[in-house]
N, CA, C and O atoms as a printed pandas DataFrame, in Angstrom:
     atom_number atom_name residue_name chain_id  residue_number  x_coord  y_coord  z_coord
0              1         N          UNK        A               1  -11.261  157.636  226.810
1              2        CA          UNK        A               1  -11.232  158.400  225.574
2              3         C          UNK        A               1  -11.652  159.828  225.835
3              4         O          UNK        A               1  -12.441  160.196  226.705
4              5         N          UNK        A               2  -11.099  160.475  225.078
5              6        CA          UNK        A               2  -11.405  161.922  226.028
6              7         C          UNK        A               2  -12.471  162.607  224.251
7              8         O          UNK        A               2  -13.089  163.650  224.460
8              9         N          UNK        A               3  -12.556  162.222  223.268
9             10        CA          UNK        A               3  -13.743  162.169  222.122
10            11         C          UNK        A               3  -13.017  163.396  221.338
11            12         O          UNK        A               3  -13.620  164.171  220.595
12            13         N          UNK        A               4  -11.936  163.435  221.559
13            14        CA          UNK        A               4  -11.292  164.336  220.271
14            15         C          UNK        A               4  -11.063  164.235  219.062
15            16         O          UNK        A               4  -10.460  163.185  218.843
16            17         N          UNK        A               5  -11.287  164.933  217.988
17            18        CA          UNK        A               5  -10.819  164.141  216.620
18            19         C          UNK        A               5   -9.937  164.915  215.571
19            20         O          UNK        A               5  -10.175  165.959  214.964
20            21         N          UNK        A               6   -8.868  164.095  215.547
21            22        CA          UNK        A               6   -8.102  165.009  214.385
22            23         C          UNK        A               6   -7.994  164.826  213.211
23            24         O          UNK        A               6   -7.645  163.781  212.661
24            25         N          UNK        A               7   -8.436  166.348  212.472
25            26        CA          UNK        A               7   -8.663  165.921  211.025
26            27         C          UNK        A               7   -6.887  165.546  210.581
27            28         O          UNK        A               7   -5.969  166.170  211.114
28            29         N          UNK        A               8   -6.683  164.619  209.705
29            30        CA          UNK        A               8   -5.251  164.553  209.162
30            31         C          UNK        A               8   -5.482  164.552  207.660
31            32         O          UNK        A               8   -4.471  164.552  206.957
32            33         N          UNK        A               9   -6.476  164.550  207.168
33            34        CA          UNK        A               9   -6.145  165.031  205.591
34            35         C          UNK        A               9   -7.451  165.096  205.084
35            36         O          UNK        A               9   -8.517  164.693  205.551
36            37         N          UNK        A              10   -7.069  165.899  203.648
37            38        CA          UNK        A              10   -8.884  165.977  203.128
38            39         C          UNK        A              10   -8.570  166.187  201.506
39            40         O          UNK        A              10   -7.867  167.082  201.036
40            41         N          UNK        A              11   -8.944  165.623  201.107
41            42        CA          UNK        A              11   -9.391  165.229  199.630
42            43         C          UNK        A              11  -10.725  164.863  198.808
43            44         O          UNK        A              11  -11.672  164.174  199.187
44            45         N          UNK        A              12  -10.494  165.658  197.308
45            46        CA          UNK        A              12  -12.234  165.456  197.075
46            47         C          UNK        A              12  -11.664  165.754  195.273
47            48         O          UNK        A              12  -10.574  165.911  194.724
48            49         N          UNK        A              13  -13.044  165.713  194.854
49            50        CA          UNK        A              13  -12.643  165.427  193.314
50            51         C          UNK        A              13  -14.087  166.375  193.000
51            52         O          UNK        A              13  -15.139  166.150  193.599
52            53         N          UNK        A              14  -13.970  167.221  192.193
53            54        CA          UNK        A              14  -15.404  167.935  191.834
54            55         C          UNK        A              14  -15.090  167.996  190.205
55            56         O          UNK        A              14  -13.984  167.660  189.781
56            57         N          UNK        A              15  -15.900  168.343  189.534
57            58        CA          UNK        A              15  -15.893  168.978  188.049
58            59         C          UNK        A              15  -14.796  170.317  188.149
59            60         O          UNK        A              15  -15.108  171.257  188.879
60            61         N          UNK        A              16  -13.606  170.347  187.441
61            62        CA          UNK        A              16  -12.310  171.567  187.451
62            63         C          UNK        A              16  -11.598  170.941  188.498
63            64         O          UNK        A              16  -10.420  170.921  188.143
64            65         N          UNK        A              17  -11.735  170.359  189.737
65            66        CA          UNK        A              17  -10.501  170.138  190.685
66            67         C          UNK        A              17  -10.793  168.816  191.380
67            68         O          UNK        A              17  -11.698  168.071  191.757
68            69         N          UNK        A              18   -9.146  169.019  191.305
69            70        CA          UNK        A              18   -8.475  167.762  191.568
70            71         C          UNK        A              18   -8.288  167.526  192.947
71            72         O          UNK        A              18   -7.879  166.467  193.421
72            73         N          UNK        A              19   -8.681  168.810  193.747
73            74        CA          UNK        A              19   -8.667  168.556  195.109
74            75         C          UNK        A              19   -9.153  169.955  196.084
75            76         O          UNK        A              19   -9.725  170.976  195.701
76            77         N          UNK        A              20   -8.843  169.700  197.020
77            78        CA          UNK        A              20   -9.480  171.277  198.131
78            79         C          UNK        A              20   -9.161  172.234  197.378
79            80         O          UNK        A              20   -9.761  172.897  196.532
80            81         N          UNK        A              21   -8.116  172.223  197.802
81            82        CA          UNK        A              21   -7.322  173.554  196.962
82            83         C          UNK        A              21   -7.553  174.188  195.556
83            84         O          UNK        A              21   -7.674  175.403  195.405
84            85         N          UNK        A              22   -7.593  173.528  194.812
85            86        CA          UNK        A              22   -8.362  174.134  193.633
86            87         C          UNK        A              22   -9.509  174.149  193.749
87            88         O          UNK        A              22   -9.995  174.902  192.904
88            89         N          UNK        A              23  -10.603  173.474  194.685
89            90        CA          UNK        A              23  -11.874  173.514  194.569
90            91         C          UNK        A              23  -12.598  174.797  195.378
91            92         O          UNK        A              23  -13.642  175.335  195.010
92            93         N          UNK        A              24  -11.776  175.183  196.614
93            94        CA          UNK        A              24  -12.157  176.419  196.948
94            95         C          UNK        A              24  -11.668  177.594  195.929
95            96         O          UNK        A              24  -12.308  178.635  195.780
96            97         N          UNK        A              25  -10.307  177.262  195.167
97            98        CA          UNK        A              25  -10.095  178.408  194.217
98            99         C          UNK        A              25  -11.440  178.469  193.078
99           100         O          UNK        A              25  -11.661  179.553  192.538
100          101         N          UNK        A              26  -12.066  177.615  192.838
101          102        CA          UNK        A              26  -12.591  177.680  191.729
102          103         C          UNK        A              26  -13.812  178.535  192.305
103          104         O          UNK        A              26  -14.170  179.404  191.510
104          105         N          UNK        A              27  -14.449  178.501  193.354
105          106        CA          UNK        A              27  -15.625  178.619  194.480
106          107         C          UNK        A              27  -15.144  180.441  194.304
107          108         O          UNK        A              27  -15.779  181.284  193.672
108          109         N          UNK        A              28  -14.073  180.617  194.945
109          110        CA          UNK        A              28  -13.430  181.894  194.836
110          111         C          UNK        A              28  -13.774  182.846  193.834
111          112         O          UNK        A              28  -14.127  184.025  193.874
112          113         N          UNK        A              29  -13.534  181.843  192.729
113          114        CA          UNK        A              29  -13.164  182.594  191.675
114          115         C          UNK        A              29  -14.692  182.545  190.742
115          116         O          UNK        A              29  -14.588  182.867  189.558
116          117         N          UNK        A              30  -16.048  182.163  191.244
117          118        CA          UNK        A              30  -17.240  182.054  190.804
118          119         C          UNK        A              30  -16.899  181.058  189.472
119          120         O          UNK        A              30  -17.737  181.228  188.585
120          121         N          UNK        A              31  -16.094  180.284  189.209
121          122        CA          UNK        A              31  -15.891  178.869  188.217
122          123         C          UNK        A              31  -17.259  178.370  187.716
123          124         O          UNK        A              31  -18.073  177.961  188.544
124          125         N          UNK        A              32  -17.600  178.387  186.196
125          126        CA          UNK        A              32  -18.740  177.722  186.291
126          127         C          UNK        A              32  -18.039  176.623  185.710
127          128         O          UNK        A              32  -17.238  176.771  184.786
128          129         N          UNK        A              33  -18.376  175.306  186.332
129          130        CA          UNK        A              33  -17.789  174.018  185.777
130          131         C          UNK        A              33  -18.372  173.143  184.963
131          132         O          UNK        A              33  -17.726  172.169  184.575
132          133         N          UNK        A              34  -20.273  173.428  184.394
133          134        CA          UNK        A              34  -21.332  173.024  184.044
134          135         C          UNK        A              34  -20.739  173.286  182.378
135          136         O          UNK        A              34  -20.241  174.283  181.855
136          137         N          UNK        A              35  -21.083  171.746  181.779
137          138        CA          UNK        A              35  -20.410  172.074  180.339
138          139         C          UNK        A              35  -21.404  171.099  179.554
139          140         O          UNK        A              35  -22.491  170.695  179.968
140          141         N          UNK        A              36  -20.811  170.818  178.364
141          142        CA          UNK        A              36  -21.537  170.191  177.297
142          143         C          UNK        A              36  -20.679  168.708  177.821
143          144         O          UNK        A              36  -19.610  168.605  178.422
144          145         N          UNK        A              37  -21.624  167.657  177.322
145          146        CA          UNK        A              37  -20.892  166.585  178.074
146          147         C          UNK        A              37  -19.759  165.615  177.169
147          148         O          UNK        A              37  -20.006  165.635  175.963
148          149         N          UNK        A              38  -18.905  165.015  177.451
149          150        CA          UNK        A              38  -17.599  164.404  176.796
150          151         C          UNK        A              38  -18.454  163.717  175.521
151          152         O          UNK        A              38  -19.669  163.576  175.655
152          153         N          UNK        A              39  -17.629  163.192  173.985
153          154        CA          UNK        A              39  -18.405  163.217  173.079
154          155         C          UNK        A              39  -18.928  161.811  173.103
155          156         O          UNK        A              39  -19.889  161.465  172.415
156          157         N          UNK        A              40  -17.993  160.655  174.262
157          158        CA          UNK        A              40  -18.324  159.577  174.014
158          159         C          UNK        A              40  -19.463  159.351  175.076
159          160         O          UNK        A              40  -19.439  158.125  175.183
160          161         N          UNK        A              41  -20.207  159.692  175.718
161          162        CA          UNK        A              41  -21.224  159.949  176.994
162          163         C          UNK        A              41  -22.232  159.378  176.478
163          164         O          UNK        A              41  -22.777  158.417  177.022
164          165         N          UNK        A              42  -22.647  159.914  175.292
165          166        CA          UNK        A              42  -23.937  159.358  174.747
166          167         C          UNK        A              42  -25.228  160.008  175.199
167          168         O          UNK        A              42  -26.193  159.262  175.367
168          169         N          UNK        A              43  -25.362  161.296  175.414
169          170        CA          UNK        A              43  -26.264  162.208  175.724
170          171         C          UNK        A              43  -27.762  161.525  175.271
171          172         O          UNK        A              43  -28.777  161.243  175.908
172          173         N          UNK        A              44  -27.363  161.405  173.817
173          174        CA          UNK        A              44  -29.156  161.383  173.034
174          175         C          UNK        A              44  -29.626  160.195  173.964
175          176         O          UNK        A              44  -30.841  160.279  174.141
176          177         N          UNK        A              45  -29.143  159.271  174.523
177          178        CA          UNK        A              45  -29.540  157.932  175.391
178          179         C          UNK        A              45  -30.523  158.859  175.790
179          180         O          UNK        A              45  -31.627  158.775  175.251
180          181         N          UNK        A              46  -30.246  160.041  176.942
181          182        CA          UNK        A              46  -30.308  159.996  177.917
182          183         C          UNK        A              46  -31.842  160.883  177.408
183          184         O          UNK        A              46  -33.013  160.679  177.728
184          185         N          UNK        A              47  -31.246  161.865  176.539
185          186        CA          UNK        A              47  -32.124  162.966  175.967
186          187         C          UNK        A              47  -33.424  162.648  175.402
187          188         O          UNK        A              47  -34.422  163.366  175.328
188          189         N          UNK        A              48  -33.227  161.323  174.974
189          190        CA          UNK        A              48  -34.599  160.811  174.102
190          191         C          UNK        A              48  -35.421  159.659  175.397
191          192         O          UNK        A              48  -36.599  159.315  175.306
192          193         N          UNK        A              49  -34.632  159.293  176.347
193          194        CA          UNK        A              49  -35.469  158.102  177.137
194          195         C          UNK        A              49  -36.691  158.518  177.477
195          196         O          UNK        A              49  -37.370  159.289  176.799
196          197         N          UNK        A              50  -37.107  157.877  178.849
197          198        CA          UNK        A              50  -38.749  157.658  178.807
198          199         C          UNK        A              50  -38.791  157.618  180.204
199          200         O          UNK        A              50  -38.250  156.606  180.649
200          201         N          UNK        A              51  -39.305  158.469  181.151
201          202        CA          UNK        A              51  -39.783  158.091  182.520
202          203         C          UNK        A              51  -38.647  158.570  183.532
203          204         O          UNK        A              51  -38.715  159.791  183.672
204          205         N          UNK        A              52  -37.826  158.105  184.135
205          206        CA          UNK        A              52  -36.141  158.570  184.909
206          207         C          UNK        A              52  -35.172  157.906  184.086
207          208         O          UNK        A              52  -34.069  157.732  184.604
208          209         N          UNK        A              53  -35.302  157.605  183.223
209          210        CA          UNK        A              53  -34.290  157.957  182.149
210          211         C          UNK        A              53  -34.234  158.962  181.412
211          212         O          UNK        A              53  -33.152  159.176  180.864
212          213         N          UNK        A              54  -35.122  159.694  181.215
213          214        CA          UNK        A              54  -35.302  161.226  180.252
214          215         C          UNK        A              54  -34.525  162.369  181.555
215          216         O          UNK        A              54  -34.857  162.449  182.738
216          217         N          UNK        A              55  -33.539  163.070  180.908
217          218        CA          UNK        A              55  -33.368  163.941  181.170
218          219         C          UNK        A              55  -33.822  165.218  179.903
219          220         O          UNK        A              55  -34.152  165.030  178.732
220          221         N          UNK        A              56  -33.672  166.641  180.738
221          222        CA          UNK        A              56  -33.756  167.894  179.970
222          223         C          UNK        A              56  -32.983  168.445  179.311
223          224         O          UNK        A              56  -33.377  169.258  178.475
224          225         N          UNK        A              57  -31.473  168.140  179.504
225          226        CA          UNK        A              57  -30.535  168.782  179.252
226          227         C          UNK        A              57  -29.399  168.224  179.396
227          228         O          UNK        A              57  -29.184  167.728  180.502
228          229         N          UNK        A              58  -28.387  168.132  178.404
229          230        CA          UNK        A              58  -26.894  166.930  178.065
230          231         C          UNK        A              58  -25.667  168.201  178.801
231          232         O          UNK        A              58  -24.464  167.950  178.725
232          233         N          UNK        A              59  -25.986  169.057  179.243
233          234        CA          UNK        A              59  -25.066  169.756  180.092
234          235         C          UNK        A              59  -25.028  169.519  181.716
235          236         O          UNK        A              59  -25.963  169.585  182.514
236          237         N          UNK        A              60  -23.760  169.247  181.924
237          238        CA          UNK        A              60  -23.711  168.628  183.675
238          239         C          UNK        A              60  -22.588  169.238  184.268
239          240         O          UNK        A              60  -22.293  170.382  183.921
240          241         N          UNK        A              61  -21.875  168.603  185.167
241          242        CA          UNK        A              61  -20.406  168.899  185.609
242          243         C          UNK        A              61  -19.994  167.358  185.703
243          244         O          UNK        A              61  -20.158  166.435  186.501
244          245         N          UNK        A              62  -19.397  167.555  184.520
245          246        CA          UNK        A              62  -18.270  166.535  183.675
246          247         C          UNK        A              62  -16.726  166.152  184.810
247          248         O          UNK        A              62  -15.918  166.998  185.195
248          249         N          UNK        A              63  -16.705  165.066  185.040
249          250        CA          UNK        A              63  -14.961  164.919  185.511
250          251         C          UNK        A              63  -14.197  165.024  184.272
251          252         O          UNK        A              63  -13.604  166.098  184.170
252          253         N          UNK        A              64  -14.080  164.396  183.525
253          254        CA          UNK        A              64  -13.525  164.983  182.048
254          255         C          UNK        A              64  -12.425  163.971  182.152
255          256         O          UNK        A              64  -12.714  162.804  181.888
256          257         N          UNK        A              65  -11.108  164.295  182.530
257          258        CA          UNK        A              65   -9.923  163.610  182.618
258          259         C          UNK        A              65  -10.001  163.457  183.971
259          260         O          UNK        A              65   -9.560  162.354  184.295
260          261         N          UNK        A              66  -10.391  164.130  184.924
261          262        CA          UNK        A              66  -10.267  163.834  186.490
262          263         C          UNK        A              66  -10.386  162.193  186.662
263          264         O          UNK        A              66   -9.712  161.542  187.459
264          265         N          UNK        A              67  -11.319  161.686  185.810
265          266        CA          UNK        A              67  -11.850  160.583  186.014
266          267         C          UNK        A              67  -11.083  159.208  185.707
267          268         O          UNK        A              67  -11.517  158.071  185.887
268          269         N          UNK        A              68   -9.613  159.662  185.108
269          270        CA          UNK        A              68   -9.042  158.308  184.630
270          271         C          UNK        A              68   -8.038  158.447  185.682
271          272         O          UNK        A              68   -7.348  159.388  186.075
272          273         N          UNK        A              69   -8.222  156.733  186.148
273          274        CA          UNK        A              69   -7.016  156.671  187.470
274          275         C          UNK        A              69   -6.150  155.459  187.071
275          276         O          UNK        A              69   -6.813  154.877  186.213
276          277         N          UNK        A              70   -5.382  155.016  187.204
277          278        CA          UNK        A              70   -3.981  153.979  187.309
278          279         C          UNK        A              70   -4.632  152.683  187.900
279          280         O          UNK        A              70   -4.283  152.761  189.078
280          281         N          UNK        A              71   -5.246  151.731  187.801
281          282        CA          UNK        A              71   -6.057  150.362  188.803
282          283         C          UNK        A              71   -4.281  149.871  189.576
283          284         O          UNK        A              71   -4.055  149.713  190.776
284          285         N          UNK        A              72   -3.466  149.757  188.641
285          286        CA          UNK        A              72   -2.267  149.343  189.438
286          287         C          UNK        A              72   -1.671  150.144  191.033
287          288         O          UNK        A              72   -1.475  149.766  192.188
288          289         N          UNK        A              73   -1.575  151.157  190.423
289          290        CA          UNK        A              73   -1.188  151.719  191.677
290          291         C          UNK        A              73   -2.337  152.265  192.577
291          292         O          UNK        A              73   -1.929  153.021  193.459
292          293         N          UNK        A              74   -3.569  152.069  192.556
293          294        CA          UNK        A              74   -4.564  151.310  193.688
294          295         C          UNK        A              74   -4.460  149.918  194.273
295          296         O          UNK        A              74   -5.152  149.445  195.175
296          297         N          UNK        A              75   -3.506  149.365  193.624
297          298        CA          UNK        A              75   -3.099  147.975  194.097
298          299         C          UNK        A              75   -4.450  147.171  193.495
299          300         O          UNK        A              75   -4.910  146.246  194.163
300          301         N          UNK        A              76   -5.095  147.558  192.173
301          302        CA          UNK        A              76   -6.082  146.851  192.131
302          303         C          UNK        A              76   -5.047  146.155  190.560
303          304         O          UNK        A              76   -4.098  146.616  189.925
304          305         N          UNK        A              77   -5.885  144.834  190.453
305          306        CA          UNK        A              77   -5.343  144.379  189.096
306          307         C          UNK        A              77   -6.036  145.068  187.843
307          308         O          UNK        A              77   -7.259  145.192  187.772
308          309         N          UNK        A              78   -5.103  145.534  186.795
309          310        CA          UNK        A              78   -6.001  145.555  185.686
310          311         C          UNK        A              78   -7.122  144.972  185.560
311          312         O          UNK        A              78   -8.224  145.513  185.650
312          313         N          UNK        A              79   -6.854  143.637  185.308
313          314        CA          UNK        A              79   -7.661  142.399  184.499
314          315         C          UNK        A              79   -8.828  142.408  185.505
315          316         O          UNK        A              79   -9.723  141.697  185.049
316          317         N          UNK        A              80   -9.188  142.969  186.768
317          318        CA          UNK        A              80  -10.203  143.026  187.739
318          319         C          UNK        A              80  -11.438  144.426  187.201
319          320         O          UNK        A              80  -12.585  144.648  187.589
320          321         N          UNK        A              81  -10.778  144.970  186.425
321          322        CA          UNK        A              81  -11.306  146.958  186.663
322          323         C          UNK        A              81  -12.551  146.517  185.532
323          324         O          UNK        A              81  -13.675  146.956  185.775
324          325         N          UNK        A              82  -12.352  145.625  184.260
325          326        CA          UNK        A              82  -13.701  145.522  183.528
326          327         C          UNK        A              82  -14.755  144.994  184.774
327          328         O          UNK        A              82  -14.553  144.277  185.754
328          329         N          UNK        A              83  -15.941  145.676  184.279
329          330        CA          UNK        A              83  -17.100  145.610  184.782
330          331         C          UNK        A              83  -17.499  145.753  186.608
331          332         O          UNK        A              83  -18.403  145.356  187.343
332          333         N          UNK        A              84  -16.535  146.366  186.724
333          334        CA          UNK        A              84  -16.365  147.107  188.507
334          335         C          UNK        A              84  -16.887  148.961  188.355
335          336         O          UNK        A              84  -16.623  149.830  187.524
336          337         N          UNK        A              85  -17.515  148.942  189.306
337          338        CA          UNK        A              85  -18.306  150.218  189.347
338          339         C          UNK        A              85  -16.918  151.603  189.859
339          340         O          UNK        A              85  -16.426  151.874  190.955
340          341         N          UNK        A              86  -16.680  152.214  188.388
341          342        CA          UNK        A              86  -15.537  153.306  188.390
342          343         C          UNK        A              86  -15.968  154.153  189.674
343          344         O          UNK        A              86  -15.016  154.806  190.103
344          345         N          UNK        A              87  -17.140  154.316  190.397
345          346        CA          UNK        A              87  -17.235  155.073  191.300
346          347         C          UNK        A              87  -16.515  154.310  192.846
347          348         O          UNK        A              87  -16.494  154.749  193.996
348          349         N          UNK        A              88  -15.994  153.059  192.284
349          350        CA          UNK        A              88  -15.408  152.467  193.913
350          351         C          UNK        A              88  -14.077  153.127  193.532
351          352         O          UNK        A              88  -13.268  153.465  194.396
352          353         N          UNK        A              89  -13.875  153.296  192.275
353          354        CA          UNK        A              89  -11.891  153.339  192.295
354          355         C          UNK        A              89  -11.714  154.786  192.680
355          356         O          UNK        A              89  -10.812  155.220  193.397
356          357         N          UNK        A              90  -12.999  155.708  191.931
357          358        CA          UNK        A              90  -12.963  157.144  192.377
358          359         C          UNK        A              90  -12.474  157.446  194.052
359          360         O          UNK        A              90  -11.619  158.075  194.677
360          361         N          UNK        A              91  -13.450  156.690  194.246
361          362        CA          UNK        A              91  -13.829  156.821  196.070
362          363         C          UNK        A              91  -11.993  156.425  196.947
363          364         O          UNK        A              91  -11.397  156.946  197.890
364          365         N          UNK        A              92  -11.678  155.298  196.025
365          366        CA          UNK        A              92  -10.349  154.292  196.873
366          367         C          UNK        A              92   -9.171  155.371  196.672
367          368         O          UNK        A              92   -8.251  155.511  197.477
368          369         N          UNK        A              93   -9.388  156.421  194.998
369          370        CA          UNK        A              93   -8.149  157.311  195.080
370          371         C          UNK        A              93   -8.257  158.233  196.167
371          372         O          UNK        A              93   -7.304  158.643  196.830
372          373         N          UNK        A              94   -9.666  158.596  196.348
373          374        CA          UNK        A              94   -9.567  160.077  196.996
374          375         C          UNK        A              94   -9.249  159.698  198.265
375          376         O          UNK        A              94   -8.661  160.636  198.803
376          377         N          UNK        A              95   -9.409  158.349  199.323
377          378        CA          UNK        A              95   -9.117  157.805  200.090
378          379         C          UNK        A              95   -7.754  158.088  200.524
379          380         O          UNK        A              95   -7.332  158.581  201.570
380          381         N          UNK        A              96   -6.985  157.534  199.166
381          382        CA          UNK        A              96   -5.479  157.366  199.589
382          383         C          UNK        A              96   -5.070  159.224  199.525
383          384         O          UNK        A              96   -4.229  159.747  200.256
384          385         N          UNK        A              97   -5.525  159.631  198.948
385          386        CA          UNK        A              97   -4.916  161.073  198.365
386          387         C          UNK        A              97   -5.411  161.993  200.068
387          388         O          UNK        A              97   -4.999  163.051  200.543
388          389         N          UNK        A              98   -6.245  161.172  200.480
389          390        CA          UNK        A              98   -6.519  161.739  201.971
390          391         C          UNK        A              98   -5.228  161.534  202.831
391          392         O          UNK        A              98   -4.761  162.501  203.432
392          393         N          UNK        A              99   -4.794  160.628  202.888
393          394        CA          UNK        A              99   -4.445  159.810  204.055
394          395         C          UNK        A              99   -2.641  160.083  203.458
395          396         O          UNK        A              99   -1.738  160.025  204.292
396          397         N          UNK        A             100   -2.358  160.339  202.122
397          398        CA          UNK        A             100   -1.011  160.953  201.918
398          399         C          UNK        A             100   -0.215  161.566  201.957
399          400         O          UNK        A             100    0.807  161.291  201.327
């Protein structure tokens, strides 16, 4: 093995982009992506808790729509996606969106 490595693709998901390319544009372009959070989030949960559940502030960097993906064409079943942690399907798109 001579320990070379070639990058062949790169993909990522931030608050505003959907991938490198917009994410260095946004970087570029000083983007603030920090917003008020989606209405169904449920902030006051978070705003009123007690201990590491209390946060200071219901403003974050939101995926917004970034966040809804297809379970089918992950090859995952619908009827599987209730109660599966949305951060594996996040992870499995940006995977494929690498490797495409």
């Amino acid at each position: 093995m001579s320990g070379k490595i070639a990058i062949i693709g790169m993909s990522c998901l931030f608050p505003g982009s959907d991938g490198p390319k917009r994410y260095w544009q946004n970087i570029c372009a000083k983007a603030d992506q920090v917003s008020d959070p989606p209405e169904n989030w449920g902030a006051e949960r978070y705003l009123n808790g007690k201990g590491a559940n209390k946060i200071t502030t219901a403003k974050g960097g939101f995926l917004k729509d970034l966040f809804r993906f297809d379970p089918a064409k992950l090859g995952v079943m619908p009827s599987s996606v209730d109660g599966s942690e949305p951060d594996h399907f996040l992870a499995l798109q940006a995977a494929i969106a690498t490797l495409a």
